[in-house]
N, CA, C and O of each residue as an XYZ file, in Angstrom:
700
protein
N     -48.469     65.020     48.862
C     -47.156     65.384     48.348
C     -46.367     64.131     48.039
O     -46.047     63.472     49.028
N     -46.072     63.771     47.106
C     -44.928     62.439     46.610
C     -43.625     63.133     47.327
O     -43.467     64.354     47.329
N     -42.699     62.201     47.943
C     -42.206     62.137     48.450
C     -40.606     62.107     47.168
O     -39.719     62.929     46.935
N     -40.809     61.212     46.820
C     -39.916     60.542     45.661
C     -40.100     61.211     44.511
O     -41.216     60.922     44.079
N     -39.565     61.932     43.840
C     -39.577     62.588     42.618
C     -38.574     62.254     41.930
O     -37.562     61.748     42.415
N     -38.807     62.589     40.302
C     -37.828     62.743     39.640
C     -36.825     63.611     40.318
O     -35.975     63.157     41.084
N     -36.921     64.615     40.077
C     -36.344     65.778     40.921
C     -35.082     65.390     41.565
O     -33.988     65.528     41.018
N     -35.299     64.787     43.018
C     -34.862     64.695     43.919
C     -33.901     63.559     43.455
O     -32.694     63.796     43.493
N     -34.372     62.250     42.987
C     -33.584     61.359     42.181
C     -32.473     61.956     41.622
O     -31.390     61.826     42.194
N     -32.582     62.757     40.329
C     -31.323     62.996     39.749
C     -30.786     63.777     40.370
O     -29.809     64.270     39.805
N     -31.157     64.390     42.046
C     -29.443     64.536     42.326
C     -28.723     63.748     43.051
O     -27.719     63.816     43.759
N     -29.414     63.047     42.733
C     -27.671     61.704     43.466
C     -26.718     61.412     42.237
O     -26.803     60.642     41.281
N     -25.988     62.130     42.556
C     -24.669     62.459     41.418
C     -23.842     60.699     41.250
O     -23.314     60.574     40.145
N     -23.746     59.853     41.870
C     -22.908     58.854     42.297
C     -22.686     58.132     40.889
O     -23.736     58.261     40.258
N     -21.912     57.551     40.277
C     -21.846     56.508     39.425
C     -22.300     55.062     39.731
O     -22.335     54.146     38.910
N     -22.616     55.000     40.929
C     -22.849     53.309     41.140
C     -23.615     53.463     42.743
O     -23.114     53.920     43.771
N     -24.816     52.978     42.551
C     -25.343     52.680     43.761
C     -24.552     52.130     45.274
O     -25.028     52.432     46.368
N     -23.620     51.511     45.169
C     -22.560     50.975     45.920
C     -21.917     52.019     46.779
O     -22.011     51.904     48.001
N     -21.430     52.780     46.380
C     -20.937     54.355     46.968
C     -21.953     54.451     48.109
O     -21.737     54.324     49.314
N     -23.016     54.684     47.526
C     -24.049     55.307     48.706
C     -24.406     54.515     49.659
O     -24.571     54.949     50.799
N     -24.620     52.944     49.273
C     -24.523     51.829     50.260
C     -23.802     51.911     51.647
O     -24.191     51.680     52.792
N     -22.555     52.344     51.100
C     -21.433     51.912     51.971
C     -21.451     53.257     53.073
O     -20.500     53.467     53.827
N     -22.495     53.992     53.045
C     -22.421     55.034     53.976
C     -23.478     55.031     55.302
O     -23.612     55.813     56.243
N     -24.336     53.457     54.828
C     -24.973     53.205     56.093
C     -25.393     51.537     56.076
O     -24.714     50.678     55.513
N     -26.797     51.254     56.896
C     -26.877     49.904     56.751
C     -27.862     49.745     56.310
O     -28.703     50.450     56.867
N     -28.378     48.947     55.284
C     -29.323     48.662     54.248
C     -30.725     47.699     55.076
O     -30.583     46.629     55.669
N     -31.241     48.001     55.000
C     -32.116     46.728     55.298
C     -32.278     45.455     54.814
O     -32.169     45.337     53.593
N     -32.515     44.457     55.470
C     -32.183     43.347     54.380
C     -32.967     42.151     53.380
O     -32.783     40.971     53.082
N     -34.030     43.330     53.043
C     -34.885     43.398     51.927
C     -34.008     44.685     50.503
O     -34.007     44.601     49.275
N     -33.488     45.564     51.288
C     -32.969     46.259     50.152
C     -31.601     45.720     49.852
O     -31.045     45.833     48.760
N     -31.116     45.140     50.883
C     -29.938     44.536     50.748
C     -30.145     43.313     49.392
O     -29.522     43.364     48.331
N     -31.084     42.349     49.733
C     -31.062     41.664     48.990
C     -31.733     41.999     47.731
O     -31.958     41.116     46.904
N     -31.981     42.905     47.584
C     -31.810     43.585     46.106
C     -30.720     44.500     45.329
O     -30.441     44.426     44.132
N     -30.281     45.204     46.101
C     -29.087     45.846     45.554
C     -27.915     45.490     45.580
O     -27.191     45.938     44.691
N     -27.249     44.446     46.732
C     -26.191     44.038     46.768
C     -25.609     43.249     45.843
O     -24.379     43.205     45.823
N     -26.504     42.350     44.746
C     -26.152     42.269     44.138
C     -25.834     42.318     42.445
O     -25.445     41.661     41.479
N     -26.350     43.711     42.928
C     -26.356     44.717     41.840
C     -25.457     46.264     41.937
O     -25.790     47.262     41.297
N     -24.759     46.227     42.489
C     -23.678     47.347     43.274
C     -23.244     48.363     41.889
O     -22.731     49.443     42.182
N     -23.403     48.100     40.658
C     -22.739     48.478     39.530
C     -24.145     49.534     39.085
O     -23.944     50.464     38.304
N     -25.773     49.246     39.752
C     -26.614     50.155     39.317
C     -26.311     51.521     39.855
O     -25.746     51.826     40.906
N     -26.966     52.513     38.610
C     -26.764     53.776     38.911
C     -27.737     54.098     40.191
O     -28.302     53.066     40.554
N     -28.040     55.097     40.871
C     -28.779     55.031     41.872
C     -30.324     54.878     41.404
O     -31.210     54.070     41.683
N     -30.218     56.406     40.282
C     -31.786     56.407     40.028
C     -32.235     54.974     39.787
O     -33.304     54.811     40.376
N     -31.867     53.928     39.190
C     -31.977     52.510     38.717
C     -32.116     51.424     39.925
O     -32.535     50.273     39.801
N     -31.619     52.125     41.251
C     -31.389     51.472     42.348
C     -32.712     51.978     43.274
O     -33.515     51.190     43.774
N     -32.773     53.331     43.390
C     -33.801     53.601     43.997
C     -35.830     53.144     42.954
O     -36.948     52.721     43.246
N     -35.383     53.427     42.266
C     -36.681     52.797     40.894
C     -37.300     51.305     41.261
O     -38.485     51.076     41.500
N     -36.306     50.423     41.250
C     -35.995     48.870     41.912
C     -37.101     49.233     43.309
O     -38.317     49.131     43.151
N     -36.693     49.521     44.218
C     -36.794     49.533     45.568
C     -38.298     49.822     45.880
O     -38.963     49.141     46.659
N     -38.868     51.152     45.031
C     -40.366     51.402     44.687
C     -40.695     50.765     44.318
O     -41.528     50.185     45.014
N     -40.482     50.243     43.080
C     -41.162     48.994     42.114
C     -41.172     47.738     43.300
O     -42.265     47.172     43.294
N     -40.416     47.292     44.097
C     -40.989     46.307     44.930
C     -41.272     46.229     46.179
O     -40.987     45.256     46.877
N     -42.233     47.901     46.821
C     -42.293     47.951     47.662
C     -41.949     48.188     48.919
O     -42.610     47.825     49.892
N     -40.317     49.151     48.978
C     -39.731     49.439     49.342
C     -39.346     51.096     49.381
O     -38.265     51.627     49.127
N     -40.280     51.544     49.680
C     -40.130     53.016     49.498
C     -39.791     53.330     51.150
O     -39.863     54.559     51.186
N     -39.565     53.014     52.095
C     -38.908     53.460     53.110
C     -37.038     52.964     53.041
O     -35.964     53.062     53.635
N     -37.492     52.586     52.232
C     -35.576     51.989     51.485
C     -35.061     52.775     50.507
O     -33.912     53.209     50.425
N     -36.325     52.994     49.489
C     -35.729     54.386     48.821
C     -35.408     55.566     49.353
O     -34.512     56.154     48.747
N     -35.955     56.234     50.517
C     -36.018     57.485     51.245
C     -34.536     57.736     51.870
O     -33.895     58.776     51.718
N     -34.062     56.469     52.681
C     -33.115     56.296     53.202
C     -32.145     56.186     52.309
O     -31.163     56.795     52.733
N     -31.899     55.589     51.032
C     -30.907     55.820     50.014
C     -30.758     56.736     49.807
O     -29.640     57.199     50.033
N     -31.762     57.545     49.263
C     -31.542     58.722     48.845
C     -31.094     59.924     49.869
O     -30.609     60.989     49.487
N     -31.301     59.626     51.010
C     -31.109     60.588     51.929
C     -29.926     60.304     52.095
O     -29.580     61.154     52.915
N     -28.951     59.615     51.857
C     -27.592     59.320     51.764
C     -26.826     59.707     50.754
O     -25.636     60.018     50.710
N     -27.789     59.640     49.818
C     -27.054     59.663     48.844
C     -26.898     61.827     48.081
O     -26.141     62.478     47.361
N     -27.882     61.995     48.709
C     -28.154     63.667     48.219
C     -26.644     64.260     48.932
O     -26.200     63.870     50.012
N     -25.843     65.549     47.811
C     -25.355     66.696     48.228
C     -25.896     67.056     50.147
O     -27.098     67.049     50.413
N     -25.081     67.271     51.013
C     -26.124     67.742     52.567
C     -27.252     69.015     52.166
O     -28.453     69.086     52.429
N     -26.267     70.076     51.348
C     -27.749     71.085     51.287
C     -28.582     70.355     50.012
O     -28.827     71.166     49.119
N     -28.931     69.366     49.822
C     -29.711     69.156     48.900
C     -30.346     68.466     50.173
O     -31.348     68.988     50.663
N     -29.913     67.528     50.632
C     -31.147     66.655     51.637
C     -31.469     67.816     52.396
O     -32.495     68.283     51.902
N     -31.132     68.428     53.248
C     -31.587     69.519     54.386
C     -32.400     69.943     53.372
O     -33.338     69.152     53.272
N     -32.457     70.675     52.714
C     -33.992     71.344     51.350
C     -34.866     70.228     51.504
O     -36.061     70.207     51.796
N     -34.009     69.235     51.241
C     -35.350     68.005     50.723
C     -36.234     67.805     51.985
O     -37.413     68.025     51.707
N     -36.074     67.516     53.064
C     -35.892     66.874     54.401
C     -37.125     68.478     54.734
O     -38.343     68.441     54.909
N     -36.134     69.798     54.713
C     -37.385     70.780     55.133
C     -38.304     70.844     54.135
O     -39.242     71.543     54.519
N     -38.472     70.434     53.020
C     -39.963     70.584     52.095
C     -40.186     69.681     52.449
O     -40.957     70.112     53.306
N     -40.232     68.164     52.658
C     -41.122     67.315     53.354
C     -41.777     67.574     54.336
O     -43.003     67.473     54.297
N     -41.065     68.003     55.548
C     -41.982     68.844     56.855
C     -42.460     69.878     56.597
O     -43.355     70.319     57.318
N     -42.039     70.532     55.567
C     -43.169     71.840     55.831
C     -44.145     71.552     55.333
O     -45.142     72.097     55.806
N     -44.359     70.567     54.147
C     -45.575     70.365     53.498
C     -46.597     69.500     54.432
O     -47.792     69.316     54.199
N     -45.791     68.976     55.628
C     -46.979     68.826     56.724
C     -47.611     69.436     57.688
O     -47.212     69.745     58.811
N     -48.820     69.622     57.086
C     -49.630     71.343     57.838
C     -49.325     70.858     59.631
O     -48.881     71.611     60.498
N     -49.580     69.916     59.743
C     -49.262     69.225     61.681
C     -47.764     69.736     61.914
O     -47.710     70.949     62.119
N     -47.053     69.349     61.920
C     -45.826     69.230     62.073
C     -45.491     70.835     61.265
O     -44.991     71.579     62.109
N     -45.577     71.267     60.426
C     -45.419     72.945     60.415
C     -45.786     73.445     61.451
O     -44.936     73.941     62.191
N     -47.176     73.462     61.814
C     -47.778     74.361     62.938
C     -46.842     74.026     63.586
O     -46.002     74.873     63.283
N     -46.397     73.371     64.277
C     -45.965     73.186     65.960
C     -44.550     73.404     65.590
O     -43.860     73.916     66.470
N     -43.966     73.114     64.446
C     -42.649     73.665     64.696
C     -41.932     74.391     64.210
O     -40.717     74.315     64.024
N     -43.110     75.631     63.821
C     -42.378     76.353     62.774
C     -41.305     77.546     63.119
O     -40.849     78.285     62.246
N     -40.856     77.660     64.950
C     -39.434     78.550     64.828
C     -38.212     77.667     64.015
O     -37.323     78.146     63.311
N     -38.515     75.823     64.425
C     -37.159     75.342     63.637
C     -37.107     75.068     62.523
O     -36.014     74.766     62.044
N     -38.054     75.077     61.873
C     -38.031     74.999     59.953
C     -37.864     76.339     59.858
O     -37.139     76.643     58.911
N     -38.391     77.524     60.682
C     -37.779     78.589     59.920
C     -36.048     78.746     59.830
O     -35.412     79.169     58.865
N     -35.474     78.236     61.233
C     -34.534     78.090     61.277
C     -33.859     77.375     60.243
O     -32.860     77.927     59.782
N     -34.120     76.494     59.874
C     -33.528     75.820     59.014
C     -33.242     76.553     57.605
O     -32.180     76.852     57.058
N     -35.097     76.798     57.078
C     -34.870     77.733     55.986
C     -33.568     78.789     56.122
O     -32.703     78.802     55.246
N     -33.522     79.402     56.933
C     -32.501     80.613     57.057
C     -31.627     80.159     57.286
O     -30.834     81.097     57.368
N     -30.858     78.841     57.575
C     -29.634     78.132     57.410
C     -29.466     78.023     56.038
O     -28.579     78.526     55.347
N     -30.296     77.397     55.743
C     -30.075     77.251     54.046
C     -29.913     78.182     53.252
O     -29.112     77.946     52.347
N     -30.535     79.471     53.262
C     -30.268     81.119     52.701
C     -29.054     81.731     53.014
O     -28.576     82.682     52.395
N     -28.555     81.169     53.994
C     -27.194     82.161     54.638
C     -26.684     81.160     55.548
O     -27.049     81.429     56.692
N     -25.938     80.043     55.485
C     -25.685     79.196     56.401
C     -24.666     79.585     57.145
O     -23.713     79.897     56.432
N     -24.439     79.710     58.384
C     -23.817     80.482     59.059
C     -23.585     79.588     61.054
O     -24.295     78.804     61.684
N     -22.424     80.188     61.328
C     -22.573     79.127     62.854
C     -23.985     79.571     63.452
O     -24.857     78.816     63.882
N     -24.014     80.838     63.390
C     -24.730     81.395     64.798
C     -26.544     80.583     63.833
O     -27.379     81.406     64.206
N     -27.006     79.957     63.302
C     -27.970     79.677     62.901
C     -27.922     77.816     62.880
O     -28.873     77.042     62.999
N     -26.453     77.504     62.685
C     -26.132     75.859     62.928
C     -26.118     75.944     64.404
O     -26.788     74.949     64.679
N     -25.794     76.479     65.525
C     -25.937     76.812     66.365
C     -27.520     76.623     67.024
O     -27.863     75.902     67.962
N     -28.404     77.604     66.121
C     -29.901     77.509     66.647
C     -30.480     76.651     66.516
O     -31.305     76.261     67.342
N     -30.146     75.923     65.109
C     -31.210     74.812     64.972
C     -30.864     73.640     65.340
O     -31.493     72.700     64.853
N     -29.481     73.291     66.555
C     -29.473     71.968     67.133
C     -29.912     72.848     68.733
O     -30.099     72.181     69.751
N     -30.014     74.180     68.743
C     -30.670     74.082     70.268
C     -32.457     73.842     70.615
O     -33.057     73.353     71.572
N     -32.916     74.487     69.251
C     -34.070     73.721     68.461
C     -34.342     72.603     68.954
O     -35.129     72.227     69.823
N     -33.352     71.940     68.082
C     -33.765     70.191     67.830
C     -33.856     69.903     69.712
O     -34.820     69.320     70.207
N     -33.130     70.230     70.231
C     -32.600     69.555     71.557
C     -34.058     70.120     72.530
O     -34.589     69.547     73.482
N     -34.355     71.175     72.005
C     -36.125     71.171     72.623
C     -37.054     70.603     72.433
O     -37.901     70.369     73.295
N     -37.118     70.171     70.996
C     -38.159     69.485     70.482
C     -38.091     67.754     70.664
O     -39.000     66.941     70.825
N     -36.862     67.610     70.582
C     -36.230     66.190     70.650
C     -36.150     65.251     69.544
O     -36.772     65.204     68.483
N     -35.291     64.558     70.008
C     -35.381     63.213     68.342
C     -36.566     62.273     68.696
O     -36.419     61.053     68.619
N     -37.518     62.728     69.012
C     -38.575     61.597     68.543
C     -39.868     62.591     67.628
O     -41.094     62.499     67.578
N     -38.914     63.480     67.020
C     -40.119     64.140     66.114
C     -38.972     64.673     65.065
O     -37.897     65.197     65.355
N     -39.408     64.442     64.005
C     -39.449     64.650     62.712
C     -38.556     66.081     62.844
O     -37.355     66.161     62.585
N     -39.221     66.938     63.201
C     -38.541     68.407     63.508
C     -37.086     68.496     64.409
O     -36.153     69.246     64.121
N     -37.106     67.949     65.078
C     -35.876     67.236     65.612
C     -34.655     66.857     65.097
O     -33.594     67.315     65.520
N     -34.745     66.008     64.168
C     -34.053     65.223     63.277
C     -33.258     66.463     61.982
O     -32.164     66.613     61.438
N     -34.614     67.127     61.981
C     -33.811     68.110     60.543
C     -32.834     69.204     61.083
O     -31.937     69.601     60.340
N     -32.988     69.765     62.493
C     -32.427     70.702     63.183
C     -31.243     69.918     63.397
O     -30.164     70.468     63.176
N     -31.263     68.595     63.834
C     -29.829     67.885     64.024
C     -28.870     68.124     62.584
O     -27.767     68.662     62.494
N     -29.632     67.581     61.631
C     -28.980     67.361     60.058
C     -28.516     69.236     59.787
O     -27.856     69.541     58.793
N     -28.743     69.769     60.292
C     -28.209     71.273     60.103
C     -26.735     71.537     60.791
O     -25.754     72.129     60.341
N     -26.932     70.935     61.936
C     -26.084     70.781     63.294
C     -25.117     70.122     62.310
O     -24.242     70.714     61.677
N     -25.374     68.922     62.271
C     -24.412     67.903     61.668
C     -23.824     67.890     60.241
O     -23.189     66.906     59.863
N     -24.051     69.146     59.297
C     -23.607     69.640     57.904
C     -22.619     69.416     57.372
O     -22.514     68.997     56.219
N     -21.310     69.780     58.494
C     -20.187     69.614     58.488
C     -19.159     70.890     58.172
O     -18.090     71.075     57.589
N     -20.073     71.596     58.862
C     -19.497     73.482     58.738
C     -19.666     73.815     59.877
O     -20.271     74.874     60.042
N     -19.280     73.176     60.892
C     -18.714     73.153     62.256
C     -18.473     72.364     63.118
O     -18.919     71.217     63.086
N     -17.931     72.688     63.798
C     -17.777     71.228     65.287
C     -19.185     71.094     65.915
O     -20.060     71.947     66.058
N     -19.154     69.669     66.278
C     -19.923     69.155     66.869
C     -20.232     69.217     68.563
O     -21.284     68.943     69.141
N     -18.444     69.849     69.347
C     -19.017     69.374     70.710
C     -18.743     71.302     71.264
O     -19.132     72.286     70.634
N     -18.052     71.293     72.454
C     -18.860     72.860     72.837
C     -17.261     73.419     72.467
O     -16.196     72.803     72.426
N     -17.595     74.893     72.212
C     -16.545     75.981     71.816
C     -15.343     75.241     72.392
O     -14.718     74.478     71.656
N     -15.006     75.407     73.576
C     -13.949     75.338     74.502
C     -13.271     73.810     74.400
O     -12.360     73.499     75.168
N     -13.699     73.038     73.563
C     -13.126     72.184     73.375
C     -12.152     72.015     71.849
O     -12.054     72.923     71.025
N     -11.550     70.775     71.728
C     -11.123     70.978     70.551
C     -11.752     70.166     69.230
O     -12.197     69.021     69.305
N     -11.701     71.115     67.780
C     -12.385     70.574     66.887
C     -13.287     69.425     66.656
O     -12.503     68.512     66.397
N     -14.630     68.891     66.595
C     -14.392     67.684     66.075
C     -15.714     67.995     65.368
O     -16.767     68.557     65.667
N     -15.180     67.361     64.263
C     -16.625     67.746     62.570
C     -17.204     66.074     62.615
O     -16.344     65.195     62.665
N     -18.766     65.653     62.596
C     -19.179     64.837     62.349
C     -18.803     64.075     61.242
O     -18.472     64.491     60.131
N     -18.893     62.755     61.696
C     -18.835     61.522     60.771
C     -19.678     62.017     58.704
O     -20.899     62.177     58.705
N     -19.384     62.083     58.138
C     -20.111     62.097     57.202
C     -21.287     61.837     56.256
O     -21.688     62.275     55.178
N     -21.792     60.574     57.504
C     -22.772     60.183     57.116
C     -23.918     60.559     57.967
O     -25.032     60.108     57.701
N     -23.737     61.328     58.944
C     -24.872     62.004     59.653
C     -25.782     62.957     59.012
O     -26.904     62.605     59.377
N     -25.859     63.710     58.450
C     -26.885     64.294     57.648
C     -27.676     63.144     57.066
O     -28.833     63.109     57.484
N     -27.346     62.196     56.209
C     -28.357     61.481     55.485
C     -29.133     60.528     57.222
O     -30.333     60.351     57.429
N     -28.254     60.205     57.935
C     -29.342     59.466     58.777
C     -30.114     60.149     59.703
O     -30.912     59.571     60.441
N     -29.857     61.776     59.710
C     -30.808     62.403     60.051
C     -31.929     63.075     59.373
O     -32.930     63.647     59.806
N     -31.319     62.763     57.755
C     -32.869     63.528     56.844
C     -33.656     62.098     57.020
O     -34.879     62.037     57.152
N     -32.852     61.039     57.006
C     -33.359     59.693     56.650
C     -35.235     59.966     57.583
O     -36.411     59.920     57.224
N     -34.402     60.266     59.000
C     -35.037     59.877     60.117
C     -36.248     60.839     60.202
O     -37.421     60.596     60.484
N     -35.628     62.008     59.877
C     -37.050     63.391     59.525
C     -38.344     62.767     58.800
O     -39.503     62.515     59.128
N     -37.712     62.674     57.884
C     -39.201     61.943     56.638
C     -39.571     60.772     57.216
O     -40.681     60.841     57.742
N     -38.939     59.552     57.316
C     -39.505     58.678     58.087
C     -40.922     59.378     59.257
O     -42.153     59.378     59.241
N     -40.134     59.756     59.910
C     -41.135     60.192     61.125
C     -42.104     61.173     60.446
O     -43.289     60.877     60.603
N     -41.868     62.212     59.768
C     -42.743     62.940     59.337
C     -43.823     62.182     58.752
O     -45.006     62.517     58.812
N     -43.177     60.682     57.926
C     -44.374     59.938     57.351
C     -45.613     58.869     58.570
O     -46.813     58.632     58.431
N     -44.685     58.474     59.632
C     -45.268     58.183     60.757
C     -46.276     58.957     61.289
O     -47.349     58.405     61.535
N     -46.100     60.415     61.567
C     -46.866     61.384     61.834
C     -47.944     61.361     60.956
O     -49.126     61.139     61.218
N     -47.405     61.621     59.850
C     -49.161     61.460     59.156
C     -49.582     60.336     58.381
O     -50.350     60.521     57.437
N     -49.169     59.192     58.668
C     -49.497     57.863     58.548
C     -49.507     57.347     57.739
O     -49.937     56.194     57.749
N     -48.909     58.098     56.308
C     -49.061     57.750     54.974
C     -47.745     57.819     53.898
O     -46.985     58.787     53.929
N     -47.621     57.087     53.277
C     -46.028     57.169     52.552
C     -46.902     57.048     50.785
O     -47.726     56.347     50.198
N     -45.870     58.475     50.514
C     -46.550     58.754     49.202
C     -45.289     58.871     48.175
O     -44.366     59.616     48.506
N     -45.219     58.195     46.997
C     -43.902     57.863     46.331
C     -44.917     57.958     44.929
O     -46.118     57.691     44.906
N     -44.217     58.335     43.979
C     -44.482     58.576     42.762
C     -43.868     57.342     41.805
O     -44.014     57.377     40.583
């Protein structure tokens, strides 16, 4: 499965690669390619990054840079298309799927109690968090008062899904 598609590229809506930068920390191999180029469009930014070998730099851009229900889609078709990581975790990708069909508390709800079984050192983990962390509810328990995640949590939790999902099966596939 390519990881990197056209597809997925044009939806990073942004006018300037820079935007999306500024929502996490670059590595500083991608750094020293994009920074000083802040005026590229993304697709032009992420293109760069493949072309020199940097496709765990593209993943992470882009996972920043996607709409949240566009990465959460993106983030669960990467894991599901891994037959390993499906098998074993398929109550929380279903969960997820059915977040995404009808997103709703009582299902943002399931898929960080999910994640919190499975844990953040698996791929499945990470996407149940990025559901959690959407920003269509609070983050800490009922009885307390409001508080909606930072904005950049979804992308560093799809970031972290695919990453690991690619760890898991040992191979990083970019088009």
């Amino acid at each position: 499965m390519n990881i990197i598609t056209d597809a997925i590229v044009s939806e990073l809506k942004q006018p300037k690669v820079s935007v999306i930068l500024a929502k996490y920390q670059a590595s500083d191999n991608a750094k020293a390619l994009l920074h000083p180029n802040p005026d590229w469009q993304p697709n032009m930014a992420v293109s760069q990054l493949v072309e020199n070998d940097l496709p765990h730099d593209a993943i992470q851009l882009i996972a920043h840079g996607l709409p949240v229900m566009t990465a959460i889609r993106w983030g669960l078709s990467v894991l599901s298309n891994n037959d390993r990581i499906a098998a074993e975790n398929a109550a929380i990708l279903e969960c997820v799927a059915n977040w995404l069909s009808s997103p709703n508390e009582t299902m943002r709800i399931r898929a960080q109690q999910l994640a919190e079984r499975v844990g953040l050192d698996t791929a499945a983990g990470w996407l149940g968090y990025a559901v959690f962390w959407s920003g269509t509810g609070s983050i800490v328990a009922p009885e307390l008062p409001v508080v909606m995640p930072p904005d950049n949590m979804v992308g560093h939790a799809i970031n972290a899904a695919i990453l690991l999902s690619l760890v898991e099966k040992k191979i990083v596939q970019v088009e």
